[in-house]
C-alpha positions as CSV (number, residue, x, y, z in Angstrom):
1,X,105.2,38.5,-158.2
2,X,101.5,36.7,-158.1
3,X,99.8,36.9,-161.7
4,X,96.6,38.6,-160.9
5,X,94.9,38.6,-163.9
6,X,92.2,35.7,-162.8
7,X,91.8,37.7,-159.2
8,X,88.5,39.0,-158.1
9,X,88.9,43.0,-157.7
10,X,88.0,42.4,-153.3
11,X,90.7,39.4,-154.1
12,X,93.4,42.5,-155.5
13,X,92.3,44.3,-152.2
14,X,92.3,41.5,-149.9
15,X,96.0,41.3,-150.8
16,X,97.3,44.7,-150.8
17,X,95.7,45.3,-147.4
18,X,97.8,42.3,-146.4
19,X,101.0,44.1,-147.9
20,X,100.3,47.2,-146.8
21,X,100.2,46.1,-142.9
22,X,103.3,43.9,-143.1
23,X,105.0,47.3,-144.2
24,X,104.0,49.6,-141.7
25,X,104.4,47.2,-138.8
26,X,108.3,47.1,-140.6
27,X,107.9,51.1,-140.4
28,X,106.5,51.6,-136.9
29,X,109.8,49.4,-135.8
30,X,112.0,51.3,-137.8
31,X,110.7,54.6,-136.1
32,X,110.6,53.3,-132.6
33,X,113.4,53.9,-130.2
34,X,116.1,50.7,-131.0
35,X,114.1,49.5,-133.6
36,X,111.9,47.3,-131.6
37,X,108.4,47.0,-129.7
38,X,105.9,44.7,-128.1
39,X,102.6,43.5,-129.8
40,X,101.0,45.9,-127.9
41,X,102.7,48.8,-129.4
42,X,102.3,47.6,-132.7
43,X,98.4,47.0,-132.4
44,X,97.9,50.4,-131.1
45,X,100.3,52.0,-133.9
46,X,98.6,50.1,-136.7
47,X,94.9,51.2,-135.5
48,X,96.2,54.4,-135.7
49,X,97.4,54.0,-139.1
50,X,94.2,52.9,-140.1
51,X,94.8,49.9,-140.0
52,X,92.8,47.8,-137.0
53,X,92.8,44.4,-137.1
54,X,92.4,41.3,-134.6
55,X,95.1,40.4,-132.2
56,X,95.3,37.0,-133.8
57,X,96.0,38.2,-137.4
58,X,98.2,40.7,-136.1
59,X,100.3,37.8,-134.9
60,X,100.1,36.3,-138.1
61,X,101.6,38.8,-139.9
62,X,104.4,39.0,-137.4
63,X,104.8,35.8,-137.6
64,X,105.3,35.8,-141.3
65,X,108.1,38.7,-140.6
66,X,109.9,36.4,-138.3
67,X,109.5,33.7,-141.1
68,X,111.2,35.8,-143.3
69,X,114.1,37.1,-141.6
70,X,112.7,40.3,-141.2
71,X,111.9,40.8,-137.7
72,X,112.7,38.7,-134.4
73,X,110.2,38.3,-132.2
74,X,110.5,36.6,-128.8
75,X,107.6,35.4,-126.2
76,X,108.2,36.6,-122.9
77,X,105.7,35.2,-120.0
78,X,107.8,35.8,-116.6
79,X,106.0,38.4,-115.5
80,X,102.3,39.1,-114.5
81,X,101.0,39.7,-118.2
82,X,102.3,37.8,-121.6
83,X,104.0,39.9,-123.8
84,X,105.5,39.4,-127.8
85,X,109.0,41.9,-127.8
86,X,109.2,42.4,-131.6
87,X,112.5,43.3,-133.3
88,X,113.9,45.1,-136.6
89,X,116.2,43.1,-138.1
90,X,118.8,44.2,-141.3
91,X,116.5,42.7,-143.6
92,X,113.7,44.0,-142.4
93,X,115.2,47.8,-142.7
94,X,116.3,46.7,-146.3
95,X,112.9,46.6,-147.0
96,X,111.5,50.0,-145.6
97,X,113.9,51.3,-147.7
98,X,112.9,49.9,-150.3
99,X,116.7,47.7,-151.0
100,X,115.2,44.5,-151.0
101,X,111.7,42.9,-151.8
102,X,109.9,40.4,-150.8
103,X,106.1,39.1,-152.0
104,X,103.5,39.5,-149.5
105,X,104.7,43.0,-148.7
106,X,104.1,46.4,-150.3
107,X,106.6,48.5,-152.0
108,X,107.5,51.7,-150.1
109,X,106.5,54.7,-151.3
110,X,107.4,58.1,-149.7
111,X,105.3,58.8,-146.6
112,X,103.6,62.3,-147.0
């Protein structure tokens, strides 16, 4: 865990926003259908979470997943449009359910 005694109170914000979208887009795969998506998908899911945010830092944050060893996420460009496909992995469900952590991510609480 990151001491946050010296952090500004948008600093403490700033971070748990962070957290909190790297564990929905691990919920929204968990709920899909095979536990998987496209970046599409998860934009639209996360916006209507309440959580909208640029393309680019949505990639980011899947990116740090992938990093992780949380989700797999492959780049397919062989058809007419570009698209991310976006995979659960083990790990990933570990941490929905709240078996594993890791920092940068927010616990899981239960959903109402």
């Amino acid at each position: 865990m990151i001491d946050q005694s010296n952090l500004s109170a948008e600093e403490i914000a700033a971070k748990a926003r962070v957290g909190c979208i790297r564990l929905w887009i691990l919920r929204l795969l968990k709920a899909s259908p095979g536990h998987c998506g496209n970046d599409e998908f998860m934009h639209t899911g996360l916006s209507y979470a309440g959580l909208p945010l640029a393309h680019a830092e949505m990639l980011a944050h899947l990116h740090f997943l992938a990093d992780n060893g949380l989700v797999r996420l492959r780049y397919l460009d062989d058809f007419p449009f570009k698209v991310w496909t976006i995979e659960l992995t083990r790990a990933g469900q570990e941490v929905v359910q709240g078996l594993t952590r890791i920092d940068g991510i927010e616990l899981p609480r239960a959903m109402p």
